[in-house]
N, CA, C and O atoms as CSV, one atom per row, in Angstrom:
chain,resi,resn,atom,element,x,y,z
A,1,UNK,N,N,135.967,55.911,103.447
A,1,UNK,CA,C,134.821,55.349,102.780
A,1,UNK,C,C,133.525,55.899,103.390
A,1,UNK,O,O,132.533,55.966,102.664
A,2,UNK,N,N,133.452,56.325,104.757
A,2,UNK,CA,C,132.285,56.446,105.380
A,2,UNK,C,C,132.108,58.139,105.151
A,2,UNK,O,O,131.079,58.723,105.492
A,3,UNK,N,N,132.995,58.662,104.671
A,3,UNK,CA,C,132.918,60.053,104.928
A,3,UNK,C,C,132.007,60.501,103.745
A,3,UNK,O,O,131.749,61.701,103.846
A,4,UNK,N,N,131.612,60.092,102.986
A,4,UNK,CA,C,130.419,60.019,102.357
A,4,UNK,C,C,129.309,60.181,102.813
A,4,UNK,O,O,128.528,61.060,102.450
A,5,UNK,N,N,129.126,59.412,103.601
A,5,UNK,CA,C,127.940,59.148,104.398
A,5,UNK,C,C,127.761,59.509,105.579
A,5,UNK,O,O,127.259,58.872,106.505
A,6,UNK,N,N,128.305,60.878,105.552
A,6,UNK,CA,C,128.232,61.339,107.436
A,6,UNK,C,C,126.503,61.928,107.682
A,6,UNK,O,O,126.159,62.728,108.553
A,7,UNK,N,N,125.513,61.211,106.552
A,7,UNK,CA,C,124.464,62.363,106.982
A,7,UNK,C,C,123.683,60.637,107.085
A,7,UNK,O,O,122.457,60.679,107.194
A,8,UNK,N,N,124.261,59.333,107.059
A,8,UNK,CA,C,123.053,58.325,107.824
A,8,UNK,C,C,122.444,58.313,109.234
A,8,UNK,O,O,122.549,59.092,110.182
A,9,UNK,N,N,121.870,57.330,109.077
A,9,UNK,CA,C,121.308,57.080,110.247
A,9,UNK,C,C,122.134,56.589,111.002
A,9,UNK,O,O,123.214,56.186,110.571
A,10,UNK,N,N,121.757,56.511,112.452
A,10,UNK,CA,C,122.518,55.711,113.633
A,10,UNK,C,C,122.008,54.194,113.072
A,10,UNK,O,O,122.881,53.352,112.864
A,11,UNK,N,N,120.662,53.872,112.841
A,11,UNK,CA,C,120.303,52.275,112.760
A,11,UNK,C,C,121.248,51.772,111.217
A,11,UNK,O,O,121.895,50.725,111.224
A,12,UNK,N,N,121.190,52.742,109.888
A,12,UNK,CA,C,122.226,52.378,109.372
A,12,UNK,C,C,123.721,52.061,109.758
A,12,UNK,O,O,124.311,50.993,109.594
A,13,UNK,N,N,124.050,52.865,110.137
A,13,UNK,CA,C,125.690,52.551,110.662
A,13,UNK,C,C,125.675,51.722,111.516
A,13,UNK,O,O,126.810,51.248,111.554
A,14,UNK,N,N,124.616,50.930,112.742
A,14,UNK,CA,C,125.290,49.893,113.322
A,14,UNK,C,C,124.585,48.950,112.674
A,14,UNK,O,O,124.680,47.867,113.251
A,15,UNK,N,N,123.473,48.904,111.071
A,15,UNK,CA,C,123.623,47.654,110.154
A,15,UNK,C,C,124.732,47.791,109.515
A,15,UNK,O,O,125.252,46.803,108.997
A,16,UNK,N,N,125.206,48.818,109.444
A,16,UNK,CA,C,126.551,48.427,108.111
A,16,UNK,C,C,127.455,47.432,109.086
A,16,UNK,O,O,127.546,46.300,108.612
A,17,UNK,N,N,128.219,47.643,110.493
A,17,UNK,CA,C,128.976,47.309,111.317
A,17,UNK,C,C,128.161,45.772,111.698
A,17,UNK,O,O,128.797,44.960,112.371
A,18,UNK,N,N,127.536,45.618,111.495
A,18,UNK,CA,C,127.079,44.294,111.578
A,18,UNK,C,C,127.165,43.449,110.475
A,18,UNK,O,O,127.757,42.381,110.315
A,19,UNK,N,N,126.349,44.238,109.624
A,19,UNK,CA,C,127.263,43.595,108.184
A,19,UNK,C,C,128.537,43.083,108.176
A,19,UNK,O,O,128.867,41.903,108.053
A,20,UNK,N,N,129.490,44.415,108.370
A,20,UNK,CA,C,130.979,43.771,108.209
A,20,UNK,C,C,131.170,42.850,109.320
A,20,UNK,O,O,132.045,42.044,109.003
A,21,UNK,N,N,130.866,42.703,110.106
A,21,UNK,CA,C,131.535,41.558,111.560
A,21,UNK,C,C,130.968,40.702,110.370
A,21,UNK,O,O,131.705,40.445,109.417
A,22,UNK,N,N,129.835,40.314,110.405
A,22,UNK,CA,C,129.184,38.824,109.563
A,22,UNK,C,C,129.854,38.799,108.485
A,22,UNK,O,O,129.607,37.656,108.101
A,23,UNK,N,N,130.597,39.292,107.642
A,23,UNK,CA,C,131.793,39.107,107.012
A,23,UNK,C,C,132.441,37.992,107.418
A,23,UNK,O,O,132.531,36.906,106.845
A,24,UNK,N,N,132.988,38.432,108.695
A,24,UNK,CA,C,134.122,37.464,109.235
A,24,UNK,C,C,133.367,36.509,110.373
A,24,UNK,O,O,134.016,35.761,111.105
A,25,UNK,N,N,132.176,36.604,110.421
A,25,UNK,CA,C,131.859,35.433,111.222
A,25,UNK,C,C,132.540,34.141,111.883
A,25,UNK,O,O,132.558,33.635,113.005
A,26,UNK,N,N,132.937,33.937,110.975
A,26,UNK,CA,C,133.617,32.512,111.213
A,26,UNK,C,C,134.765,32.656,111.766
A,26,UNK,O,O,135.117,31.637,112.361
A,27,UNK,N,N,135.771,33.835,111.829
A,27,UNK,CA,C,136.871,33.988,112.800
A,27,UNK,C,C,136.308,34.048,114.163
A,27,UNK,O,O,137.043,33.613,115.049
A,28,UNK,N,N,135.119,34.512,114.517
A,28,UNK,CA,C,134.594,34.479,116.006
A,28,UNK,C,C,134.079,33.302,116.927
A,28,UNK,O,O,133.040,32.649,116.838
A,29,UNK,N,N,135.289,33.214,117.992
A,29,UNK,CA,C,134.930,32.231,118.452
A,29,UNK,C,C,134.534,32.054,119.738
A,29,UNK,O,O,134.252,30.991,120.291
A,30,UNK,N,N,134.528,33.432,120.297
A,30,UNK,CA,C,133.340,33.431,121.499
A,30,UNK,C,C,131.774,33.792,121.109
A,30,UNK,O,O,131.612,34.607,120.200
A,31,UNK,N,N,130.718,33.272,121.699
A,31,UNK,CA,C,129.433,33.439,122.052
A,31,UNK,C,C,129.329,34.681,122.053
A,31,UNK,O,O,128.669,35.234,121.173
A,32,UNK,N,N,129.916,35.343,122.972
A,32,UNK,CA,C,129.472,36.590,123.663
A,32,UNK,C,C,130.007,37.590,122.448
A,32,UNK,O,O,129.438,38.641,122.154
A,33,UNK,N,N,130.977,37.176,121.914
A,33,UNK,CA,C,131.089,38.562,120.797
A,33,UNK,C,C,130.051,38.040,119.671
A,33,UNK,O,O,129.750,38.907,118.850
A,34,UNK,N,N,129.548,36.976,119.520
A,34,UNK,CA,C,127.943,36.842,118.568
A,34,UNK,C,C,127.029,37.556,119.041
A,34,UNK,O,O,126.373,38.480,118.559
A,35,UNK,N,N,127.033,37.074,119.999
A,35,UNK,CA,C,125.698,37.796,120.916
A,35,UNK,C,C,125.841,39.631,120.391
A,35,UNK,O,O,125.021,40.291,119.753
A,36,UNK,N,N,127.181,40.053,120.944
A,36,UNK,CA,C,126.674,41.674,120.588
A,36,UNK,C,C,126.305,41.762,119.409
A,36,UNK,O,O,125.265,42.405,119.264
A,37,UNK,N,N,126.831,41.299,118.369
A,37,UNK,CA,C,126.217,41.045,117.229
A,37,UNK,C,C,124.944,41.372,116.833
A,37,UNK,O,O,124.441,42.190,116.062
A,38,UNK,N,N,124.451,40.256,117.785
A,38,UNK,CA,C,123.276,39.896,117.181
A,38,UNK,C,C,121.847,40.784,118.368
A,38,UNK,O,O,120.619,40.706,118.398
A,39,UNK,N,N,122.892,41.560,119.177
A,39,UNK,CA,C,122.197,42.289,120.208
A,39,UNK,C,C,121.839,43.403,119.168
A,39,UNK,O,O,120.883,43.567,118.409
A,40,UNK,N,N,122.756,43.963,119.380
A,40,UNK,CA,C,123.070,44.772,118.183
A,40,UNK,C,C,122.095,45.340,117.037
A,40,UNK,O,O,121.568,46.445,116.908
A,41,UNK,N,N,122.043,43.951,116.102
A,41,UNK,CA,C,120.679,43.910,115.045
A,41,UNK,C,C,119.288,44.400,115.876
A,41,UNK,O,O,118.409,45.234,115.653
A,42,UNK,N,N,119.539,43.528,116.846
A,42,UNK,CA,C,118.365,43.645,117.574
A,42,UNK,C,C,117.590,44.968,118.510
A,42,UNK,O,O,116.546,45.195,119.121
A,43,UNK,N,N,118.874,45.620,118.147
A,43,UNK,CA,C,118.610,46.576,118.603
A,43,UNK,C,C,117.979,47.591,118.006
A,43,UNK,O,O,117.439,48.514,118.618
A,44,UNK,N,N,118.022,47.458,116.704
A,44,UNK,CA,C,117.866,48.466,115.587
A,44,UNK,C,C,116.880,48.584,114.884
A,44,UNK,O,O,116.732,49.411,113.983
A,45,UNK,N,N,115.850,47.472,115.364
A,45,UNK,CA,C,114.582,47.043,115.069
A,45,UNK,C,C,113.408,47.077,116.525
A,45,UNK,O,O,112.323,46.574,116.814
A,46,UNK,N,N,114.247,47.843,117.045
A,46,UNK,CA,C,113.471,48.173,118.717
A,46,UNK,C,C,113.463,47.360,119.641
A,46,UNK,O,O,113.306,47.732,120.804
A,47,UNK,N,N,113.706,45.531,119.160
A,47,UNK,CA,C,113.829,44.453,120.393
A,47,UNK,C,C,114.428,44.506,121.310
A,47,UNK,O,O,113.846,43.774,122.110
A,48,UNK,N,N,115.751,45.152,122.023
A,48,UNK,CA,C,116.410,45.575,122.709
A,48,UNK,C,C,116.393,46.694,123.051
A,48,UNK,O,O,116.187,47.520,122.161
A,49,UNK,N,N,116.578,47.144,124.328
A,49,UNK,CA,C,116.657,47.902,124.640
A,49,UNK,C,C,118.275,48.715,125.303
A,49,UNK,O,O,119.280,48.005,125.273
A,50,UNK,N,N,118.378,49.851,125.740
A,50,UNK,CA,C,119.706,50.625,125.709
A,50,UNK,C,C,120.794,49.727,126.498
A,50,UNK,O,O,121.946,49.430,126.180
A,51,UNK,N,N,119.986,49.378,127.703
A,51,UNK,CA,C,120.560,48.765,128.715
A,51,UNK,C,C,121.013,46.964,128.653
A,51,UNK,O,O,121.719,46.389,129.481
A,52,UNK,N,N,120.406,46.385,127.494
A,52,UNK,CA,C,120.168,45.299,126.926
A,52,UNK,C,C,121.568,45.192,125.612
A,52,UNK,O,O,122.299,44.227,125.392
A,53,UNK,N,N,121.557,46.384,125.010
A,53,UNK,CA,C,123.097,46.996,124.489
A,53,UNK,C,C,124.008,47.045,125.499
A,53,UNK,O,O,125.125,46.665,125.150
A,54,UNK,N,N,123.879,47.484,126.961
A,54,UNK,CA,C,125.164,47.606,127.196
A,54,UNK,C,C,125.492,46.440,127.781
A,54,UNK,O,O,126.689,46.211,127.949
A,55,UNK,N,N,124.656,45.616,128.142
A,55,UNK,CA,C,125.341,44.297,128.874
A,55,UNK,C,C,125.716,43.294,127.817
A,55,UNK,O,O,126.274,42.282,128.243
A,56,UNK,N,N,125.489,43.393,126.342
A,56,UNK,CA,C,125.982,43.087,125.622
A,56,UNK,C,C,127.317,43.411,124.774
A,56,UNK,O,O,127.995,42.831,123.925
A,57,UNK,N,N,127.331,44.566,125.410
A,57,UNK,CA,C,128.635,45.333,125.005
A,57,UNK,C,C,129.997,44.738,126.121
A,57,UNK,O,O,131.118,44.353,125.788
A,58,UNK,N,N,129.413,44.841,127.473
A,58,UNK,CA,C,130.177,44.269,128.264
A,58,UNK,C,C,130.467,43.182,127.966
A,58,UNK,O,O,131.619,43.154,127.535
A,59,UNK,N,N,129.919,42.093,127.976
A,59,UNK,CA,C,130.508,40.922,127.633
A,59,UNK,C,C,131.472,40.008,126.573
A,59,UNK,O,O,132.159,38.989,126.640
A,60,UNK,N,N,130.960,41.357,125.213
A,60,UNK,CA,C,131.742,40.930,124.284
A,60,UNK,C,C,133.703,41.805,124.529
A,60,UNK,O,O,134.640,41.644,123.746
A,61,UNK,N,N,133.719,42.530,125.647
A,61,UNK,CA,C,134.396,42.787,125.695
A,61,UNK,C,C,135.367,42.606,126.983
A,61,UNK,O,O,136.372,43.124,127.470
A,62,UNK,N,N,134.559,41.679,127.206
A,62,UNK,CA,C,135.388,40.540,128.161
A,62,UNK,C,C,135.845,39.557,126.991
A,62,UNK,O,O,137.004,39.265,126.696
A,63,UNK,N,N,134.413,39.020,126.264
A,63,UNK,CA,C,134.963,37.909,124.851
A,63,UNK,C,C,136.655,38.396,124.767
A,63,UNK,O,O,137.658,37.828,125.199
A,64,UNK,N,N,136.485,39.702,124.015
A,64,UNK,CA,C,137.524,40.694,123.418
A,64,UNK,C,C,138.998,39.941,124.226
A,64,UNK,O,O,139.837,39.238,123.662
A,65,UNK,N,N,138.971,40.380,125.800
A,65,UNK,CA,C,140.412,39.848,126.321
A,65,UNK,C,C,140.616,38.440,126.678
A,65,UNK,O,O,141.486,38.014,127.437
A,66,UNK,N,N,139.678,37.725,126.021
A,66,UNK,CA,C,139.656,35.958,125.702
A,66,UNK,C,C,139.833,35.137,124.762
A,66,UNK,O,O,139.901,33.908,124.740
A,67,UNK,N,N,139.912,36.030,123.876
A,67,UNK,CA,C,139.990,35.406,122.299
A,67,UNK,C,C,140.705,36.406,121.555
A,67,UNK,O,O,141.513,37.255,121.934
A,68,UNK,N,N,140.065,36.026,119.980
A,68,UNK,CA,C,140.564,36.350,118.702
A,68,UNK,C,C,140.452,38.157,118.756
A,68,UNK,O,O,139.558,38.789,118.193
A,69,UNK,N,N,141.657,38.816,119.622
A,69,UNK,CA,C,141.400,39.844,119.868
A,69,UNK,C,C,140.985,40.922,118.552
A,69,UNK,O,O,140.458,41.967,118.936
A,70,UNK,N,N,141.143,40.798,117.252
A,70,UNK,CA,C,140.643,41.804,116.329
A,70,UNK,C,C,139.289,41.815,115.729
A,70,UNK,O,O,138.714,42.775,115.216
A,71,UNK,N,N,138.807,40.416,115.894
A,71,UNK,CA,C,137.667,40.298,115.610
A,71,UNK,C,C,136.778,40.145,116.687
A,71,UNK,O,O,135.548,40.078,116.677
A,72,UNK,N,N,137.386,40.111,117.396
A,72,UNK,CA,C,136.177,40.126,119.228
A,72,UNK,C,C,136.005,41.977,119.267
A,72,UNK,O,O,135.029,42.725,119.308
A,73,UNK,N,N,137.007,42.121,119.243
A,73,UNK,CA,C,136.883,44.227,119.003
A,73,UNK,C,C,135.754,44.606,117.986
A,73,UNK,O,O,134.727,45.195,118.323
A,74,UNK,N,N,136.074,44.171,116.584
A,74,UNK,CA,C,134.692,44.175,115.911
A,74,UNK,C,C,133.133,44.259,116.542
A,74,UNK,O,O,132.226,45.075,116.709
A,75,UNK,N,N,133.395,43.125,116.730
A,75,UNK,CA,C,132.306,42.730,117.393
A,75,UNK,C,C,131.723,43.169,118.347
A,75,UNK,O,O,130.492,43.191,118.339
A,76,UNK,N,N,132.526,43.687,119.539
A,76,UNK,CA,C,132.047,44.761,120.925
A,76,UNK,C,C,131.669,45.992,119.976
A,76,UNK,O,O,130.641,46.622,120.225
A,77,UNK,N,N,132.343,46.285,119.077
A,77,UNK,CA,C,132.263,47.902,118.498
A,77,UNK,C,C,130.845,48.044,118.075
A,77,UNK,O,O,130.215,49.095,118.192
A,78,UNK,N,N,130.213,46.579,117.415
A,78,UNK,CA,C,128.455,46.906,116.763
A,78,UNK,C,C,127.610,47.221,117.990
A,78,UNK,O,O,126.467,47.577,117.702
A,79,UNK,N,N,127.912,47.172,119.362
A,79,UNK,CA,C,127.081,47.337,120.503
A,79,UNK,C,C,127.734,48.937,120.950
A,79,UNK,O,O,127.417,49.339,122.070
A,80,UNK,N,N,128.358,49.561,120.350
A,80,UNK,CA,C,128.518,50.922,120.984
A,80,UNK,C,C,127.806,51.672,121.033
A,80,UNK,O,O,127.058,51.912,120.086
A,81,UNK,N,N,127.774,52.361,122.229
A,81,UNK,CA,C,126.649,53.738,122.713
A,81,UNK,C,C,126.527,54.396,121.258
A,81,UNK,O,O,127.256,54.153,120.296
A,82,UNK,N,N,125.449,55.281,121.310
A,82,UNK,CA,C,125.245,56.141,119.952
A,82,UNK,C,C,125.990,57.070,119.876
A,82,UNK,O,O,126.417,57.463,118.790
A,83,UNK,N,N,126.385,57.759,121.313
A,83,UNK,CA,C,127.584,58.503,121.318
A,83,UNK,C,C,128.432,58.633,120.201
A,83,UNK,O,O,128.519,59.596,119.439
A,84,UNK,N,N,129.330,57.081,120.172
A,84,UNK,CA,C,130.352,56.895,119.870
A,84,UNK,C,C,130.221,56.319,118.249
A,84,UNK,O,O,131.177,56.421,117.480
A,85,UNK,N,N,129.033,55.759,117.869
A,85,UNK,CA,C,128.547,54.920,116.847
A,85,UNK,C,C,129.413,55.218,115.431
A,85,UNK,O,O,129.807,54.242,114.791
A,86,UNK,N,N,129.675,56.443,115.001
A,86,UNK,CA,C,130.248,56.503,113.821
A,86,UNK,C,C,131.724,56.331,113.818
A,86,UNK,O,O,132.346,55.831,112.881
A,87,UNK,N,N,132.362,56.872,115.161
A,87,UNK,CA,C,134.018,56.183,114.881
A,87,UNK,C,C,133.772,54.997,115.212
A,87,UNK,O,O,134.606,54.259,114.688
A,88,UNK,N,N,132.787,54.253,116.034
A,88,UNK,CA,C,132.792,52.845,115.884
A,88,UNK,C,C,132.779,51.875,114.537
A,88,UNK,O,O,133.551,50.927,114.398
A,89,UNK,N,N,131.881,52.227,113.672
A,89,UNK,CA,C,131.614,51.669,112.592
A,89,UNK,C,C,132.935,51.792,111.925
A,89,UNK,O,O,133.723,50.891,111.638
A,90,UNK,N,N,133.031,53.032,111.735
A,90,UNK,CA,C,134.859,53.206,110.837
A,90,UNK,C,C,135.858,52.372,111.714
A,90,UNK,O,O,136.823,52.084,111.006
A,91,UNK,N,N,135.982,51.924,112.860
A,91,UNK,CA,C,137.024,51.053,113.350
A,91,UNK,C,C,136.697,49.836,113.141
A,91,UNK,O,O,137.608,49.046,112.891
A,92,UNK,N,N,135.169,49.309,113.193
A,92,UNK,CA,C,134.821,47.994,112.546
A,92,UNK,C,C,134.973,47.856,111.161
A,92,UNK,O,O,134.738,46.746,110.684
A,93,UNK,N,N,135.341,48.819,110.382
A,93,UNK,CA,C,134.816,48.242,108.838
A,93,UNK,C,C,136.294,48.136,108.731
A,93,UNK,O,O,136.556,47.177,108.005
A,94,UNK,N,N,137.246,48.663,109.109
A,94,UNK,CA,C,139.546,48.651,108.973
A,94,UNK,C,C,139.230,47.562,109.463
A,94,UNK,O,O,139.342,46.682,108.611
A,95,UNK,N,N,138.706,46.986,110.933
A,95,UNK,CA,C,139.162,45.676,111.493
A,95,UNK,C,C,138.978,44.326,110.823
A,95,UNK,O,O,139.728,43.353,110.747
A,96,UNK,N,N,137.889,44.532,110.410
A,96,UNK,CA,C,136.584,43.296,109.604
A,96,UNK,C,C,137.466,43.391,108.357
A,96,UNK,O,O,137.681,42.265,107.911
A,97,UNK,N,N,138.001,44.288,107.704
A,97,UNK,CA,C,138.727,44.450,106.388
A,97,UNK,C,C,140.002,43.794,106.375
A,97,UNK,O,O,140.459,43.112,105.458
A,98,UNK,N,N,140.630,44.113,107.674
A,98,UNK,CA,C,142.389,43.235,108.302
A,98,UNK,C,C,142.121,41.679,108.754
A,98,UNK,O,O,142.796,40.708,108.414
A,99,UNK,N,N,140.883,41.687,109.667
A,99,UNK,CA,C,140.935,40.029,110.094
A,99,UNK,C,C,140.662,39.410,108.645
A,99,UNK,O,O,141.258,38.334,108.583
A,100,UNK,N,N,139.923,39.715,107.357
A,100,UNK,CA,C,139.539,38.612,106.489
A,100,UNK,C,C,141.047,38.182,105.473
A,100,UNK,O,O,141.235,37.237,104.708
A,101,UNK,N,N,141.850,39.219,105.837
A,101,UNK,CA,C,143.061,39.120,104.919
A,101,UNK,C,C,144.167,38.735,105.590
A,101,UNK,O,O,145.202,38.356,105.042
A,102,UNK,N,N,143.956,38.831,106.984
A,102,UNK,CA,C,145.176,38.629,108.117
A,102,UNK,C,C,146.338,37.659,107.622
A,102,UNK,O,O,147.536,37.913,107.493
A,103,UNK,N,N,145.453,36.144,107.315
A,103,UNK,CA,C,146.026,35.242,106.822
A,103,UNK,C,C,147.183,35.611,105.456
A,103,UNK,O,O,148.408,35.499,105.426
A,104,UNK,N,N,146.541,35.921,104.761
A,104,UNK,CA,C,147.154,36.017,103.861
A,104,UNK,C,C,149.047,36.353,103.552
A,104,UNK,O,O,149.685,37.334,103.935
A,105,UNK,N,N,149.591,35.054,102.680
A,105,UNK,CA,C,150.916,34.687,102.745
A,105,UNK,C,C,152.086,35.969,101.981
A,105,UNK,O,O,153.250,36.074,102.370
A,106,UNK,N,N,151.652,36.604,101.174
A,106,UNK,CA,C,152.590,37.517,100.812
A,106,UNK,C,C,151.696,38.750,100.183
A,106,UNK,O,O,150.741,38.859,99.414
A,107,UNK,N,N,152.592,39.659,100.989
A,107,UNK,CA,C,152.280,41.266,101.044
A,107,UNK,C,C,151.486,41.467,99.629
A,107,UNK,O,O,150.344,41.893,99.804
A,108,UNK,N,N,151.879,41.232,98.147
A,108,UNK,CA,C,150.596,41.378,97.024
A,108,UNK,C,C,149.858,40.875,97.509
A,108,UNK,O,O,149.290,41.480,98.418
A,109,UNK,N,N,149.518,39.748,97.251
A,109,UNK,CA,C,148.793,38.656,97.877
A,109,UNK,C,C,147.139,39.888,98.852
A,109,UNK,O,O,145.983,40.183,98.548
A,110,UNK,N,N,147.926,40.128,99.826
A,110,UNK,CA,C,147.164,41.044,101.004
A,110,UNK,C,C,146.446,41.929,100.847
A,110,UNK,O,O,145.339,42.192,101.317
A,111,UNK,N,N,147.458,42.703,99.762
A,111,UNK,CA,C,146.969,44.431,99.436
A,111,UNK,C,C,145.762,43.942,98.885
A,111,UNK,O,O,144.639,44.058,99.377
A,112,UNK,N,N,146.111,43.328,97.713
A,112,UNK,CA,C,144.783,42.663,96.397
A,112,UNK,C,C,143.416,42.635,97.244
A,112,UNK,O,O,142.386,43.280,97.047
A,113,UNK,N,N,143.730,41.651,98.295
A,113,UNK,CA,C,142.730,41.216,99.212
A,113,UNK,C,C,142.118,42.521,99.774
A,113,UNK,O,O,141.073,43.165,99.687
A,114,UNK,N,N,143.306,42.572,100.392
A,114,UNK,CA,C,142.303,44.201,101.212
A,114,UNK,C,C,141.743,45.092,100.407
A,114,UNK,O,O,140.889,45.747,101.005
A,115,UNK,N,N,141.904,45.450,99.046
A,115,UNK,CA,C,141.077,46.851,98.422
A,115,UNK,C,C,140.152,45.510,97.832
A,115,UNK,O,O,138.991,45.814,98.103
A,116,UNK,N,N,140.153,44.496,97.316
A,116,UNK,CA,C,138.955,43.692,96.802
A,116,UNK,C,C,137.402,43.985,98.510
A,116,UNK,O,O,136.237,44.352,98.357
A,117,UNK,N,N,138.054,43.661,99.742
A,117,UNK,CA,C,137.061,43.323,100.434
A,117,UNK,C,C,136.636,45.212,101.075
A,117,UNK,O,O,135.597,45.477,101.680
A,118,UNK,N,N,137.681,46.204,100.743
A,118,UNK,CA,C,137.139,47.390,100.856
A,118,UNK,C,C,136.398,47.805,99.597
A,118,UNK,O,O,135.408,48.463,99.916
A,119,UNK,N,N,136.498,47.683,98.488
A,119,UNK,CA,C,135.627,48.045,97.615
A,119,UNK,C,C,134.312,47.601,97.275
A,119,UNK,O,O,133.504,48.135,96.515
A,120,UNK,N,N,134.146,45.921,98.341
A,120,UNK,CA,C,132.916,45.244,98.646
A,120,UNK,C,C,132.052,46.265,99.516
A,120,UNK,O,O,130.896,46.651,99.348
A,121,UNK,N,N,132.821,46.520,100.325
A,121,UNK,CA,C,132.370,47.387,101.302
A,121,UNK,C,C,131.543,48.187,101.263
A,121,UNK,O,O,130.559,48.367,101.981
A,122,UNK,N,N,132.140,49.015,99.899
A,122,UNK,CA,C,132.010,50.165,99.807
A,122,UNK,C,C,131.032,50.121,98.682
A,122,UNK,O,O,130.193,51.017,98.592
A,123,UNK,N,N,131.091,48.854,97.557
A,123,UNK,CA,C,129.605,48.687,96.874
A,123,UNK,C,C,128.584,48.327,97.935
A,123,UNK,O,O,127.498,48.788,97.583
A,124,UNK,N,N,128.503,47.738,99.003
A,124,UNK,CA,C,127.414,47.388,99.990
A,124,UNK,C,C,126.632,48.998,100.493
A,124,UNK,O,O,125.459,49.371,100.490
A,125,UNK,N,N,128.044,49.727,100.932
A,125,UNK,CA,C,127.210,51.001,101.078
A,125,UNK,C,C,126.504,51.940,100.249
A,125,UNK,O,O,125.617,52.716,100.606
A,126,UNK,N,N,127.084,51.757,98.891
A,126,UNK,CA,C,126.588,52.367,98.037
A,126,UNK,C,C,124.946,51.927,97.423
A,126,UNK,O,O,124.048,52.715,97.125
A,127,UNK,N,N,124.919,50.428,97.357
A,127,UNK,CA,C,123.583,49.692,96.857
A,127,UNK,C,C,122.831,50.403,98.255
A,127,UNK,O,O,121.816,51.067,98.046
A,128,UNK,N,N,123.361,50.252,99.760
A,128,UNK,CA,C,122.213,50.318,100.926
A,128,UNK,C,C,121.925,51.666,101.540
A,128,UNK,O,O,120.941,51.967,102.216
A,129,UNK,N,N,122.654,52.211,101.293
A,129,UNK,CA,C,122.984,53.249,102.104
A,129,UNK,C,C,123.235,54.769,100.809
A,129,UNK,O,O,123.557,55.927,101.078
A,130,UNK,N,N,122.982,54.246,99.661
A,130,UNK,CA,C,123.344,55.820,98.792
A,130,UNK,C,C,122.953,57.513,98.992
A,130,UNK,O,O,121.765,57.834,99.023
A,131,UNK,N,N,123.917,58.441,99.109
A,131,UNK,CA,C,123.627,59.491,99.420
A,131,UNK,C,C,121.946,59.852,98.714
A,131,UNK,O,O,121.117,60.690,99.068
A,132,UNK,N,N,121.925,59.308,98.122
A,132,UNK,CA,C,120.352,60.064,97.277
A,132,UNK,C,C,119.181,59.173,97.603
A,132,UNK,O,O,118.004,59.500,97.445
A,133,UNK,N,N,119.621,57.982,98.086
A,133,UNK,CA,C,118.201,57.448,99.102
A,133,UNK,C,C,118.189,57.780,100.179
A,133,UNK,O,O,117.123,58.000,100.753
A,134,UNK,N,N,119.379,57.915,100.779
A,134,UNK,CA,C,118.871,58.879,101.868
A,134,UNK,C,C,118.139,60.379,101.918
A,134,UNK,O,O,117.263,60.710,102.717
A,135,UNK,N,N,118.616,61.056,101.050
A,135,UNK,CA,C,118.331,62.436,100.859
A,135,UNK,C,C,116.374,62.130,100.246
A,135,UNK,O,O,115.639,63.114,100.319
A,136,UNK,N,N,115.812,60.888,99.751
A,136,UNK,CA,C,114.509,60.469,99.512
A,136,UNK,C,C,114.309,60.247,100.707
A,136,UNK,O,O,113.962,61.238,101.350
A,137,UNK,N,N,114.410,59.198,101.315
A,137,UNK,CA,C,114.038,58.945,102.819
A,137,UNK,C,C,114.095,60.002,103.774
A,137,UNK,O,O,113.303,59.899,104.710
A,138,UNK,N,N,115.025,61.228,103.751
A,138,UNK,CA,C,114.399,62.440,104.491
A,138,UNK,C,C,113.313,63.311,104.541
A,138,UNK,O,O,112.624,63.917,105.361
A,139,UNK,N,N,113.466,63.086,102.987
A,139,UNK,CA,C,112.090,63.902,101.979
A,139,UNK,C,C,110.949,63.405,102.505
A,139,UNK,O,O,110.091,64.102,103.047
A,140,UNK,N,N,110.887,62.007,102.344
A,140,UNK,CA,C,109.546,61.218,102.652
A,140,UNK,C,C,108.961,61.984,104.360
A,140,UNK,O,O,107.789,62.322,104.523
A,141,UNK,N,N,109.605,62.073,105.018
A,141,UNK,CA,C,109.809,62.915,106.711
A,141,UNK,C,C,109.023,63.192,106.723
A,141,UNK,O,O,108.615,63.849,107.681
């Protein structure tokens, strides 16, 4: 889905990955994987700073070996170095896509679920993120 979009921004891709965690919000039940979260956002709007990411990264990944381990992973993943930011996002948007269906009682049942909440996905990126607003927003440069 993302391979579309290998020409965004870094602040796009860790809003999309924030996006999807807030998807599943409600499976998260440590603090500290909110917090990267919401470090995260915060980061992307200049309030935070690099080092302010990583101690938020740390913690949610302590959260991570305390809890709801697929969605605590999510969640550490929106605080990843820029380095790493785009296989991050692609491992948050599979994870955020598996925890909302996890439940779910029989294998149709699942699939349905999973391409319904990947094709959400993937209209979210398309309305926010479309190859041709970006290619305007470079222009504008």
């Amino acid at each position: 889905m993302l391979e579309h979009y290998d020409n965004m921004h870094e602040r796009d891709l860790r809003l999309f990955s924030c996006w999807c965690v807030r998807q599943v919000w409600h499976l998260l039940t440590d603090d500290r994987s909110k917090n990267a979260v919401i470090v995260a956002e915060k980061y992307v709007v200049g309030n935070v700073t690099d080092d302010g990411l990583a101690v938020a990264r740390a913690r949610a990944w302590i959260a991570y070996e305390n809890s709801n381990k697929l969605v605590a992973e999510a969640a550490a993943l929106t605080a990843c170095s820029n380095e790493f930011l785009y296989h991050c996002v692609k491992k948050c948007a599979v994870i955020t896509r598996e925890a909302a269906v996890k439940r779910s009682f029989f294998s149709y049942i699942y699939k349905k679920r999973l391409r319904a909440i990947a094709e959400t996905q993937a209209a979210y990126l398309r309305e926010h993120f479309s190859p041709f607003l970006l290619e305007a927003k470079n222009e504008k440069k």
